[in-house]
C-alpha positions in Angstrom: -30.1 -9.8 -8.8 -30.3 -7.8 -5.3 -32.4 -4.7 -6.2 -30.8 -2.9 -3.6 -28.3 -3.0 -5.5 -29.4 -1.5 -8.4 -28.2 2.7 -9.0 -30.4 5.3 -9.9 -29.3 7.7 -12.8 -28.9 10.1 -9.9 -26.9 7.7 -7.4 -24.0 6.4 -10.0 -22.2 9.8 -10.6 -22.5 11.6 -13.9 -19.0 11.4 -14.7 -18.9 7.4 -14.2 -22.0 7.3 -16.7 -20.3 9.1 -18.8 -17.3 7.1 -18.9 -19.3 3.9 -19.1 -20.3 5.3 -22.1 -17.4 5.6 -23.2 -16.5 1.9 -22.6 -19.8 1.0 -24.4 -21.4 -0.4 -21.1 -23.8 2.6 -20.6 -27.1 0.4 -22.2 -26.1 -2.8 -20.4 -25.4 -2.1 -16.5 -28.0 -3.9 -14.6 -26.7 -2.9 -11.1 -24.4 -0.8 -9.3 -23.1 0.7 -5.9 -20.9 1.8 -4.3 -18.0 0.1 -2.3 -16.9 1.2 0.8 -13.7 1.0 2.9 -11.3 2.9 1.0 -10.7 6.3 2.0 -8.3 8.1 -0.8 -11.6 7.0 -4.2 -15.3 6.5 -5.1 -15.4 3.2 -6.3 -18.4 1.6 -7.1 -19.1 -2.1 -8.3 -20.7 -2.2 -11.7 -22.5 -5.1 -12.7 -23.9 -6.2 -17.0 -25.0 -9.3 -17.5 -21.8 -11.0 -18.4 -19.1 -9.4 -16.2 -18.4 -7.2 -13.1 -15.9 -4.4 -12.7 -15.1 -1.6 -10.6 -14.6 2.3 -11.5 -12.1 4.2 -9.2 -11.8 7.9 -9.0 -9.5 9.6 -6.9 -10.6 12.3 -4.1 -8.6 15.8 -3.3 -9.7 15.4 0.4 -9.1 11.6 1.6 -11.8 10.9 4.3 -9.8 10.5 7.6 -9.7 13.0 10.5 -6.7 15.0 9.6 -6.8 17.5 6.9 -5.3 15.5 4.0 -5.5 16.7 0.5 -4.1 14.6 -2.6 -3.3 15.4 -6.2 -6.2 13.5 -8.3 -4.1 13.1 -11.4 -2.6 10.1 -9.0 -5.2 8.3 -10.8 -2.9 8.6 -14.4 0.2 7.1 -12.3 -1.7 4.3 -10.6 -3.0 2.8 -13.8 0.2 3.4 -15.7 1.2 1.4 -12.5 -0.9 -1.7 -13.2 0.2 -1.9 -17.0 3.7 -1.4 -16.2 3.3 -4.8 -13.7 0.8 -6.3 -15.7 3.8 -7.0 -18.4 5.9 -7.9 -15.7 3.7 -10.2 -13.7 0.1 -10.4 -15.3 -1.6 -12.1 -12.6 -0.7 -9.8 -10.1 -2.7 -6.9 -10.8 -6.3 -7.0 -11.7 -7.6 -7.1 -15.4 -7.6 -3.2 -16.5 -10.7 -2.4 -18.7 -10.0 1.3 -19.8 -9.4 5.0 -18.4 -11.4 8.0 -19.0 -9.7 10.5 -21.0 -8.4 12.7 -18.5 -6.7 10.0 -16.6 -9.1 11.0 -13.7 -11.0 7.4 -13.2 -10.2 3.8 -14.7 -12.0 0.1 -14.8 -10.7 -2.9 -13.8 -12.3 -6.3 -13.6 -13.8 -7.1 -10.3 -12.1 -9.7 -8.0 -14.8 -11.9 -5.9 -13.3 -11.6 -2.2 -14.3 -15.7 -2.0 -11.9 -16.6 -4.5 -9.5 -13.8 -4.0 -9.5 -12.8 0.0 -8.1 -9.2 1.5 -4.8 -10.3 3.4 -5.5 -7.8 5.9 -8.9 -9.3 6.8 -7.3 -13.1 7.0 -4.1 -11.1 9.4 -6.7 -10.0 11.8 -8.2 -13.2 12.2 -4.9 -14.5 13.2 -4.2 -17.0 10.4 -1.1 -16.2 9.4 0.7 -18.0 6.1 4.4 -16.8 6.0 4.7 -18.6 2.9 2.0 -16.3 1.1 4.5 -13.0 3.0 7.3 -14.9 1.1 5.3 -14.7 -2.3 4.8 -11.1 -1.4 8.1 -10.1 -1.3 9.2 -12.2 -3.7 7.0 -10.4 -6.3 7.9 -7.4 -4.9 11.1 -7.9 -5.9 10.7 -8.8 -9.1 8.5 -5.6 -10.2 11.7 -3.2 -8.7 14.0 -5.9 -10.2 12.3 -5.1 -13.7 11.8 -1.4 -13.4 15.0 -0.3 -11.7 17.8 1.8 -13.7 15.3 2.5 -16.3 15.9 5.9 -17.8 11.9 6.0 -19.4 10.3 4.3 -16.6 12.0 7.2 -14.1 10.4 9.8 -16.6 7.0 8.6 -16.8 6.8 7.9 -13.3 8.2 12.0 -12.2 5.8 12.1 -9.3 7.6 13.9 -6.5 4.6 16.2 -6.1 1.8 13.0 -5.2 4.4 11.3 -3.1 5.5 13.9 -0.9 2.1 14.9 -0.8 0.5 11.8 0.3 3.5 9.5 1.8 6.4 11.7 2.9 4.1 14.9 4.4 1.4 12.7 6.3 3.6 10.4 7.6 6.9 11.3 8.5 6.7 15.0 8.4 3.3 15.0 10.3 5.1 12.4 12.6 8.2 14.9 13.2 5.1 17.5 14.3 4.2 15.4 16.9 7.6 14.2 18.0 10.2 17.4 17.8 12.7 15.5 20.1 13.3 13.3 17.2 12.4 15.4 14.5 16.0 16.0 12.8 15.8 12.0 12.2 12.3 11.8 10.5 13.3 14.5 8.4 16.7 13.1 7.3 14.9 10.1 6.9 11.9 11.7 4.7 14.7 13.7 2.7 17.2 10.1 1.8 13.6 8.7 0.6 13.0 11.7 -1.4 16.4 12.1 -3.1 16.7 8.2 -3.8 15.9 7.0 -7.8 16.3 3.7 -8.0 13.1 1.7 -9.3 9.5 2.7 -9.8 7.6 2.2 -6.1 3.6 1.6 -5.3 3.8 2.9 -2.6 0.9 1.3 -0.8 1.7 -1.9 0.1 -0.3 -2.9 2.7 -2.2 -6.0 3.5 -5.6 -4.0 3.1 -4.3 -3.7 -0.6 -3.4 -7.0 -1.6 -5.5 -9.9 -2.3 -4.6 -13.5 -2.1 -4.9 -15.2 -5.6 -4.8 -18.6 -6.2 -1.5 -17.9 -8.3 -0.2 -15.2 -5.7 -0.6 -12.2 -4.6 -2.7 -9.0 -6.1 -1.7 -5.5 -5.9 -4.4 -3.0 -5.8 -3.8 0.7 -4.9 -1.2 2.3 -6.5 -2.2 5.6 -6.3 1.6 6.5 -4.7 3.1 5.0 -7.7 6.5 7.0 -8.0 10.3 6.2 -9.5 11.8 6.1 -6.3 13.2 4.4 -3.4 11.7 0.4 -3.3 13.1 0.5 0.3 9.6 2.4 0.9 7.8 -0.3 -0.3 9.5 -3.0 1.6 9.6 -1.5 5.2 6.1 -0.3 4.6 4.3 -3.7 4.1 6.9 -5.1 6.5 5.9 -2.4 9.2 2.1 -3.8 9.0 3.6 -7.6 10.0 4.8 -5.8 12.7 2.3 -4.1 14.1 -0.4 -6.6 13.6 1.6 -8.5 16.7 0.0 -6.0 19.4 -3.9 -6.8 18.6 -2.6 -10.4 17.7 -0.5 -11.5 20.5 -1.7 -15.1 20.0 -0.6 -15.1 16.5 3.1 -12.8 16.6 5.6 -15.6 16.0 3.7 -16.5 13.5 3.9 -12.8 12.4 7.2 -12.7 12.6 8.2 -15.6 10.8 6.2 -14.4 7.8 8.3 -10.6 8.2 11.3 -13.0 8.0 10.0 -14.7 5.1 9.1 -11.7 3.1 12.7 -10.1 4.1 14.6 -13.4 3.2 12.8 -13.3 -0.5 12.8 -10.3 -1.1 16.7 -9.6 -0.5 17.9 -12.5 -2.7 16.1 -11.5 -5.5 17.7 -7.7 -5.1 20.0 -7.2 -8.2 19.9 -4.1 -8.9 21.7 -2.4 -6.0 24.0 -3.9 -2.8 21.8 -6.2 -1.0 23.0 -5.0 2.2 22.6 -1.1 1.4 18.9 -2.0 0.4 18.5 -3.7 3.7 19.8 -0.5 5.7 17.2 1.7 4.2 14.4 -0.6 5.1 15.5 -1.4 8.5 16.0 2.4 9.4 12.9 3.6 7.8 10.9 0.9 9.3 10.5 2.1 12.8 9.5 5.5 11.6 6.7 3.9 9.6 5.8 2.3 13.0 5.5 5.7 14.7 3.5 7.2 11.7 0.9 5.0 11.9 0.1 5.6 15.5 0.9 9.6 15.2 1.0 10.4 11.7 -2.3 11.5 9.7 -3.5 7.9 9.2 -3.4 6.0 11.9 -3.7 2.1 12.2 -7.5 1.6 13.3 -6.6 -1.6 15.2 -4.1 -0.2 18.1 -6.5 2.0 20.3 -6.2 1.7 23.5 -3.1 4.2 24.8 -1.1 1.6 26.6 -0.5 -0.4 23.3 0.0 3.2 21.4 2.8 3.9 24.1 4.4 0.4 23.5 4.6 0.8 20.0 5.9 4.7 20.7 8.6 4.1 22.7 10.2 1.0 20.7 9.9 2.6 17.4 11.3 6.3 19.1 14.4 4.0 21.1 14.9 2.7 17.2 14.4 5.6 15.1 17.3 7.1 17.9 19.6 4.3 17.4 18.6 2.9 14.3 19.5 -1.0 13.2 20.6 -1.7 10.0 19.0 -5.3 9.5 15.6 -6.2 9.5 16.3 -9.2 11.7 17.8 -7.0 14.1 14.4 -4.5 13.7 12.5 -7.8 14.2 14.2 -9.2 17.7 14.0 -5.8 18.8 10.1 -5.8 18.2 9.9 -9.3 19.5 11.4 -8.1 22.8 9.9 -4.9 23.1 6.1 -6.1 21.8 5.8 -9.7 20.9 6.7 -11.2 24.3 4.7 -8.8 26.6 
């Protein structure tokens, strides 16, 4: 074992010890530290001599620049997240190990990034797999598929508060901030998402947060999980293909065949609504997720130089303005306006 590894009594917080205890794991952690990368939780790697598994608790500051505060008891909805999909799709969530009693941190088992890689990390070296985008959606789909119209589901998952907080607020209202010329649109946009109860959402789906398994994809992060609009969901994971194309010009028709592959999958498998009143909400909210993440409080770290942040500006304004209402459409127009320059 690494030593370096090892925790102190004084470096592992008191209240994961405490929780360990509670899992009866106290007596037999041999190592432990803390992961970094994430910027909304403290999670730290905890190793006994028969497993390894990871405690998350959630933050009321994230750590970016902007002043971003969060409601901690996101941490209750998250894991109620994972079980939820856990019964819906077992292998694509992580194996949950307990929550403390105040909902405040939870264990999972711990995923080895050689046999289950970050998708964002594989994106950025340009090897793209639209078949794996495809799998994706398609599992996407079948978690709002399962949820949706569910009268208890909607009530357990009542988190307006966390959502608007740390979804609707720091990007599309902080967005509207920046951009009062467009303003009325991000806030019509922000307010439809809002107002919209149609299956329970994560909320986070983004390549950083999803693993590839061997039997498919891995959802971690649900700290936005919310009975809402799965429009969100779809146009924010879509948004990432998208913008991945400016640091990756080699690799953006590949790109963009895996966005057309997650779209295609995902709208077939939509039963629960019209297929082509889904597909409107994405494609409109889509270019305003594009803006966010070069204005909003969390900005994409890979788009810095200003030429590329103007690009991506000026399509997204031009489509927020005169919005499309299919993602092929939203795709061309990204093709022509990014991919080919």
């Amino acid at each position: 074992m690494n030593t370096e590894c090892v925790a102190s009594d004084t470096a592992l917080p008191r209240e994961m010890q405490a929780f360990l205890r509670m899992l009866s794991l106290a007596d037999r952690v041999v190592a432990a530290r803390p992961l970094t990368g994430g910027v909304s939780s403290d999670i730290w790697l905890i190793e006994t001599p028969d497993q390894r598994l990871c405690i998350k608790r959630a933050l009321p500051a994230l750590r970016v620049a902007a002043d971003w505060r969060a409601p901690v008891e996101r941490s209750i909805y998250e894991y109620a997240w994972m079980e939820r999909v856990q019964a819906i799709l077992p292998r694509a969530v992580p194996p949950l190990l307990g929550r403390s009693a105040d909902g405040a941190m939870f264990a999972m088992g711990f995923l080895d990034p050689r046999d289950y890689p970050l998708w964002k990390e594989v994106l950025l070296r340009g090897e793209v797999d639209p078949r794996f985008a495809g799998e994706v959606g398609a599992s996407l789909a079948a978690i709002h598929s399962a949820t949706a119209k569910d009268a208890g589901i909607a009530s357990a998952f009542a988190s307006d508060h966390i959502f608007q907080a740390i979804r609707l607020e720091p990007y599309l209202l902080a967005t509207a901030r920046r951009h009062p010329a467009i303003a009325p649109h991000l806030h019509a946009l922000a307010e439809r998402t809002a107002a919209m109860k149609r299956a329970l959402v994560h909320g986070d789906v983004s390549p950083k947060n999803i693993l590839i398994g061997k039997s498919g994809p891995v959802f971690l992060d649900a700290e936005c999980a919310w009975y809402g609009d799965p429009a969100f969901d779809v146009a924010f994971c879509l948004n990432h293909l998208l913008l991945k194309c400016v640091p990756l010009p080699g690799s953006a028709d590949a790109l963009l065949r895996a966005f057309a592959e997650f779209s295609s999958n995902y709208l077939a498998r939509v039963d629960w609504e019209d297929a082509d009143e889904m597909e409107s909400r994405c494609a409109t909210l889509l270019p305003a997720l594009a803006l966010a993440r070069i204005d909003g409080k969390s900005p994409v770290e890979y788009i810095a130089a200003e030429s590329d942040k103007g690009r991506v500006r000026g399509l997204a304004c031009a489509l927020i303005v005169a919005p499309r209402p299919r993602l092929v459409d939203v795709a061309e127009a990204w093709r022509d306006g990014i991919a080919r320059r």
